[in-house]
C-alpha positions as CSV (number, residue, x, y, z in Angstrom):
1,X,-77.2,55.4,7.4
2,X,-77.5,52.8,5.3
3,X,-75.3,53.8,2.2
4,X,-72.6,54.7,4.9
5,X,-73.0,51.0,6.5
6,X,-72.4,49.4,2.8
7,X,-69.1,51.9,2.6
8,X,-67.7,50.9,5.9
9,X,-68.4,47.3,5.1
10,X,-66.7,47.6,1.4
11,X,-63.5,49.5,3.3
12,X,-63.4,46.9,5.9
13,X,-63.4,44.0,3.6
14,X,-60.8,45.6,1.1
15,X,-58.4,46.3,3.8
16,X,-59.0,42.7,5.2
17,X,-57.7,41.5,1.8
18,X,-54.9,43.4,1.6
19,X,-53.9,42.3,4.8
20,X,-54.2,38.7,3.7
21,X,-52.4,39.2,1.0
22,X,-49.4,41.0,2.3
23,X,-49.2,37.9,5.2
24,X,-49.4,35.2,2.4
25,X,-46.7,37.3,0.1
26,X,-44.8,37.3,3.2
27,X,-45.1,33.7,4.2
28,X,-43.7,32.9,0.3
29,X,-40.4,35.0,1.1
30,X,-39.2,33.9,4.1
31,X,-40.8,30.4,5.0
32,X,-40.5,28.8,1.0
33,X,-37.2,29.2,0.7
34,X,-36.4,27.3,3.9
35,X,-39.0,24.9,3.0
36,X,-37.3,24.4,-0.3
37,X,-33.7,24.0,1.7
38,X,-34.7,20.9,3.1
39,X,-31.8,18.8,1.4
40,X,-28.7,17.5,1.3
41,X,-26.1,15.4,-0.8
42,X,-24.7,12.6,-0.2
43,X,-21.0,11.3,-1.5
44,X,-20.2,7.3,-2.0
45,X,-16.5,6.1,-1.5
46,X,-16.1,2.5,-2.7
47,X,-13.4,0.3,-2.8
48,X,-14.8,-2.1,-4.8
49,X,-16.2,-1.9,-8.2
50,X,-19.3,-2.9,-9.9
51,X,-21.5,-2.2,-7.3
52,X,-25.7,-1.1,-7.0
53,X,-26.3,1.8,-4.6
54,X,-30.0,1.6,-3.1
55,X,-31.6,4.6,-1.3
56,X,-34.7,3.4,0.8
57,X,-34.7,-0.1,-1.2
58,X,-34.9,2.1,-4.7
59,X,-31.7,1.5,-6.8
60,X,-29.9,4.7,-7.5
61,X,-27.4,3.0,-10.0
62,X,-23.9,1.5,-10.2
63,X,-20.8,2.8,-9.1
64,X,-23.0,5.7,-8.3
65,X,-20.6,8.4,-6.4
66,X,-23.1,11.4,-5.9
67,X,-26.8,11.4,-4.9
68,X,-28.1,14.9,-5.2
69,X,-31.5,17.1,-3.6
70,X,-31.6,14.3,-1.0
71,X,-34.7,14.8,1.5
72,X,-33.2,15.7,5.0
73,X,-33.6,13.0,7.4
74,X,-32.9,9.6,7.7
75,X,-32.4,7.2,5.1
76,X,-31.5,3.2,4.8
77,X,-28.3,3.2,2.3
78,X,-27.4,-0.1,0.8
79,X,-24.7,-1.1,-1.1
80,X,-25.0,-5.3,-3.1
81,X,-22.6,-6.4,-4.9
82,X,-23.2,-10.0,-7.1
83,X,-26.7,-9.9,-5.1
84,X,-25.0,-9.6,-1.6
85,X,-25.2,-6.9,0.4
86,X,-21.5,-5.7,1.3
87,X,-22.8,-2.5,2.9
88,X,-26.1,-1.0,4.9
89,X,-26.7,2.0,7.2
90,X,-29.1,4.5,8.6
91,X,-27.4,7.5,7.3
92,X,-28.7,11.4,8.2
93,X,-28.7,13.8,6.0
94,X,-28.7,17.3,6.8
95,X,-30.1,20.3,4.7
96,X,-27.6,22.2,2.7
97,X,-24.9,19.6,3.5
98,X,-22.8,16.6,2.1
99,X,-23.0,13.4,3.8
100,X,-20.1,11.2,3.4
101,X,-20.2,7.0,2.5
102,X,-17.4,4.5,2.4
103,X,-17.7,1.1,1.4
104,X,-14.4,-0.3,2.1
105,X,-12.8,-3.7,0.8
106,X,-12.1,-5.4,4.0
107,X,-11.5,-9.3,5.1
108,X,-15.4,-9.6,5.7
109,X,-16.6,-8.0,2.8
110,X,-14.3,-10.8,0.7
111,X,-15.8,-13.6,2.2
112,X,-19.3,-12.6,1.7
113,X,-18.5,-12.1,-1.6
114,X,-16.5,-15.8,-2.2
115,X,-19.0,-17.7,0.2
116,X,-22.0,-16.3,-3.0
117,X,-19.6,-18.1,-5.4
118,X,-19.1,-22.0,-4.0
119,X,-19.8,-23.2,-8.1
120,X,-17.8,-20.7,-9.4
121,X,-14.9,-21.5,-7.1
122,X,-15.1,-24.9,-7.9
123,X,-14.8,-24.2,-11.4
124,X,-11.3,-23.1,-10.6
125,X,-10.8,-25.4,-8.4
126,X,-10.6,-28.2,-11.3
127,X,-9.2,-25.8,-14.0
128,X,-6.4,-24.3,-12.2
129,X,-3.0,-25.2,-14.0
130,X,-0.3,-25.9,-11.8
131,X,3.7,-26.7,-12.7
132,X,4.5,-29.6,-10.5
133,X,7.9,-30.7,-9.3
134,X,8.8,-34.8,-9.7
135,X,11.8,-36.5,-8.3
136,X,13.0,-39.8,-9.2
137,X,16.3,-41.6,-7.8
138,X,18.5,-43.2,-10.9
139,X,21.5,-45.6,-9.6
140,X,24.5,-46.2,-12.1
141,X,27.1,-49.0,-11.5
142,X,30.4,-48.3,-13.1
143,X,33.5,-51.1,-13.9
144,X,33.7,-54.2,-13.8
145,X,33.8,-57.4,-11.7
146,X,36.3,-60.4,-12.6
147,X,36.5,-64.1,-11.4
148,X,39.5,-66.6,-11.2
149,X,38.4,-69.0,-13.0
150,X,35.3,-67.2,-14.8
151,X,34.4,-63.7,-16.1
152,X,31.4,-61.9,-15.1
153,X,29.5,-61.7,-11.7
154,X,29.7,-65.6,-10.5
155,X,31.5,-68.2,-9.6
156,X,31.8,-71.7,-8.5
157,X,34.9,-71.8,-6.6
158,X,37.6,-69.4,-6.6
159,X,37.3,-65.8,-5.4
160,X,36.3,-63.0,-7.3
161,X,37.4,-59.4,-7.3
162,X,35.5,-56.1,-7.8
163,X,36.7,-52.6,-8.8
164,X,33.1,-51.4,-10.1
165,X,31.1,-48.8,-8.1
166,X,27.3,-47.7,-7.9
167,X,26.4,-43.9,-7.5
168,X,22.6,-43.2,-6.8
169,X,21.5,-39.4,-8.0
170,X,18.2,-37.7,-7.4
171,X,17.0,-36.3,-10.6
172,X,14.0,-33.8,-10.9
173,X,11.9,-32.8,-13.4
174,X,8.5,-30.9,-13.7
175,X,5.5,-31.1,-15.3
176,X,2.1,-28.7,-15.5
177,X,-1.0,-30.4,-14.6
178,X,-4.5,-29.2,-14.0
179,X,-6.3,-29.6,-10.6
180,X,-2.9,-31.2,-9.8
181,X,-4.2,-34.4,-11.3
182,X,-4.2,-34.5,-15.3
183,X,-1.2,-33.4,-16.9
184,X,-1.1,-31.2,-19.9
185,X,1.4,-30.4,-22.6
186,X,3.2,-27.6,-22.6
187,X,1.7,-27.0,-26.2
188,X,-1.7,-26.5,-24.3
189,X,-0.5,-24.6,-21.7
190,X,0.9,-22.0,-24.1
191,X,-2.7,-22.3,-26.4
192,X,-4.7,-21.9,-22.4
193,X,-2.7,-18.7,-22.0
194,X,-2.8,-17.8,-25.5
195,X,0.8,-17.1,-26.0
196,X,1.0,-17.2,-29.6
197,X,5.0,-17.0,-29.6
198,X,5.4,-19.8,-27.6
199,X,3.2,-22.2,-29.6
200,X,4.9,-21.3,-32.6
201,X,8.1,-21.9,-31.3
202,X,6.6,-25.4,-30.1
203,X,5.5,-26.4,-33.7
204,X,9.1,-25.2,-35.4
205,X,10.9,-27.4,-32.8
206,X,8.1,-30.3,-33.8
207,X,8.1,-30.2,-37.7
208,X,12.0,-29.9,-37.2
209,X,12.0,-32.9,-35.7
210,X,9.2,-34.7,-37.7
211,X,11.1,-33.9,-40.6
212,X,14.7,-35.3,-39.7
213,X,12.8,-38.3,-38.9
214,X,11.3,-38.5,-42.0
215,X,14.7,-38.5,-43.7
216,X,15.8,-41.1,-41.2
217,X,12.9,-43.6,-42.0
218,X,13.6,-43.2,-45.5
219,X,17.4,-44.1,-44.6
220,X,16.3,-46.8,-42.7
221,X,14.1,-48.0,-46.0
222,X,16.8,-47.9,-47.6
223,X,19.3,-49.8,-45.9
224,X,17.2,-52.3,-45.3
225,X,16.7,-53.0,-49.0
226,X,20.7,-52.9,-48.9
227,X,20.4,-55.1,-46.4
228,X,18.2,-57.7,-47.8
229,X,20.0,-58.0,-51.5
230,X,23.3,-58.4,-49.9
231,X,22.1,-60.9,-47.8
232,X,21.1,-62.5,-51.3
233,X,24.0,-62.0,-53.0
234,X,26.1,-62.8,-50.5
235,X,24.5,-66.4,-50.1
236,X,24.6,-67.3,-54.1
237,X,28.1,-66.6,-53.6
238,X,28.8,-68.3,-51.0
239,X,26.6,-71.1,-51.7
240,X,28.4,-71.1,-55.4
241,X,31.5,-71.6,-53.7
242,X,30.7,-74.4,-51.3
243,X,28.0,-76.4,-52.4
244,X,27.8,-76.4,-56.6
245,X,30.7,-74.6,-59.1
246,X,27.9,-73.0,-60.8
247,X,29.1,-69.9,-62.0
248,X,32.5,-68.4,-62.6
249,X,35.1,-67.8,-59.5
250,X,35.0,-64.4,-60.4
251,X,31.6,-64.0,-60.5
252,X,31.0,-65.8,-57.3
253,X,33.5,-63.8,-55.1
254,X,31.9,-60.3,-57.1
255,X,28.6,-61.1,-55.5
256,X,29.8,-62.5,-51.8
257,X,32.7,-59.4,-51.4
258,X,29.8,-56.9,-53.0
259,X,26.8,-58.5,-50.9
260,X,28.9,-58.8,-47.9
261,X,29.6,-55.3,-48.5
262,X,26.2,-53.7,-49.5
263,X,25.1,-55.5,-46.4
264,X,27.1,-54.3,-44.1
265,X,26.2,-50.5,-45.0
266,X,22.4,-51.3,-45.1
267,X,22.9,-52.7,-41.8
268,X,24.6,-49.9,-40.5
269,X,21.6,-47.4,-42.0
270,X,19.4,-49.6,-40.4
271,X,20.9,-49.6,-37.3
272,X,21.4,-45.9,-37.3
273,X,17.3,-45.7,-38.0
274,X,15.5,-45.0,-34.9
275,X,13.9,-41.8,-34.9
276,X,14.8,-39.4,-32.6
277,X,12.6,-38.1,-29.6
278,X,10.8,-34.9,-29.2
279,X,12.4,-32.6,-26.8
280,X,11.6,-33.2,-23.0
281,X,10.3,-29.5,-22.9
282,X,10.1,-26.7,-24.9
283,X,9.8,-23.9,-22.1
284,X,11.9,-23.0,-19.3
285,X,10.1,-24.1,-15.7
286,X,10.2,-19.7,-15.5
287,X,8.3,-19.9,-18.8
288,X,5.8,-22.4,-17.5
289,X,4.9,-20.7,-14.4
290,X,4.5,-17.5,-16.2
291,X,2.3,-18.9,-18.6
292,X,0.5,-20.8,-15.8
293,X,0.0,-17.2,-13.7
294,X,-1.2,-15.9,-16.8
295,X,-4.0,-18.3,-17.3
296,X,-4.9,-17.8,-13.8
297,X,-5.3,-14.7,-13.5
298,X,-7.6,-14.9,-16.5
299,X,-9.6,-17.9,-15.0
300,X,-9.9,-15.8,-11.8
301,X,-11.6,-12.7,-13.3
302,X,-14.0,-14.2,-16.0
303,X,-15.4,-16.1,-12.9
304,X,-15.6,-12.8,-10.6
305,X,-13.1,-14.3,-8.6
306,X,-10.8,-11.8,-6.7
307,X,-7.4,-11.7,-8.4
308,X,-5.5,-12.5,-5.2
309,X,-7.8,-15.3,-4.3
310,X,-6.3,-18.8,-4.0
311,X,-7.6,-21.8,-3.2
């Protein structure tokens, strides 16, 4: 009795084990699986770039367009761009399937984004190059006006008649300036958009004209040292001739017809002496605004500043 009581015991207990077994192999086929099912994806749309993708406050990356093996349930998505938050949702995700984000780039999203940059608007605010329009009014008079008894505008007595006219035209220029206040060559407008081709043209147009003035001042050098010994020579003769017989008639007329005459052409080279201007501009007005845009646009983006933005 007692051998066959330690048999059934030892059969009971091995098919008790067996039977646990089988359930627990069981339990791995059909419920792991769907355990191991529980995720999902989710896909990020942006319209704007440069921007940190958090996933229940952990930061998943930048510009990050796929989060894979994503627990199912709900989740707190955030999207910060420059440290503010343009985007944040409770978003579900649902095993075995792909939820779907969009961060758009709408009106609301912009001003978050330029109200976080007051000191970087500012910046372009007081950098910002801008070609300016300038008018001015310039009144001519043309003729003349005669008197009876005198020439010129007026009389005593008498009457006087007039056939001279006045025309007034408006005449307008431009100028670039920055911040609309300081105005700037357009030298250093080409160098701020860093147009190389345009500042070289600038400095042919220069040394050209730094160089024909150069001949002109030594002209004008010149002619005044013309000038000034003709004068001389002109006086000795002339004083020779009216006040003392000191040298010979000959001699005396030689050096007032010759000083007289060496005069008059260093007078006329000194005359003819003033240099001549630089140009009033070296660029078209389309040239300057180009150039202007250009620099703008480059202002705008190393400040993070949306390239459509304006002031």
């Amino acid at each position: 009795f007692f051998g066959s009581s330690l048999y059934l015991i030892f059969f009971i207990n091995r098919l008790t084990m067996r039977t646990f077994s089988t359930a627990i192999l069981y339990i791995l086929v059909w419920i792991a699986p769907s355990v191991m099912a529980q995720k999902g994806t989710v896909k990020v749309f942006s319209e704007i770039k440069g921007v940190q993708i958090f996933m229940d406050e952990a930061l998943q990356g930048t510009d990050v367009t796929v989060l894979d093996s994503v627990d199912a349930g709900t989740h707190y998505l955030k999207a910060v761009k420059d440290n503010v938050i343009i985007f944040s949702d409770l978003i579900t995700i649902n095993s075995n399937a792909v939820t779907t984000v969009l961060i758009k780039n709408t009106k609301e999203v912009q001003e978050k984004l330029l109200e976080s940059k007051y000191e970087d608007i500012q910046k372009f605010k007081n950098n910002k190059l801008e070609v300016m329009l300038s008018s001015k009014y310039v009144t001519s008079t043309s003729g003349v006006t005669n008197s009876m008894y005198f020439p010129g505008y007026y009389v005593i007595t008498g009457t006087s008649f007039s056939n001279s006219y006045s025309t007034t035209e408006q005449q307008t220029d431009w100028f670039v300036a920055r911040a609309g206040k300081v105005r700037i060559s357009e030298y250093e407008l080409a160098r701020l958009a860093g147009n190389q081709d345009a500042m070289r043209r600038i400095e042919q147009v220069n040394d050209q004209v730094d160089k024909r003035n150069a001949k002109i001042m030594k002209r004008g050098s010149t002619g005044a040292i013309m000038l000034l010994a003709g004068t001389v020579s002109a006086l000795v003769g002339l004083a020779d001739v009216m006040v003392a017989d000191f040298l010979s008639d000959g001699v005396a007329a030689g050096l007032l017809g010759g000083g007289i005459f060496v005069g008059v052409i260093g007078l006329v080279n000194v005359q003819n002496s003033n240099p001549k201007p630089y140009p009033s501009h070296y660029l078209t007005l389309e040239e300057a605004i180009k150039l202007a845009d250009t620099y703008n646009r480059n202002l705008k983006k190393s400040l993070g500043l949306p390239d459509n933005y304006e002031p």
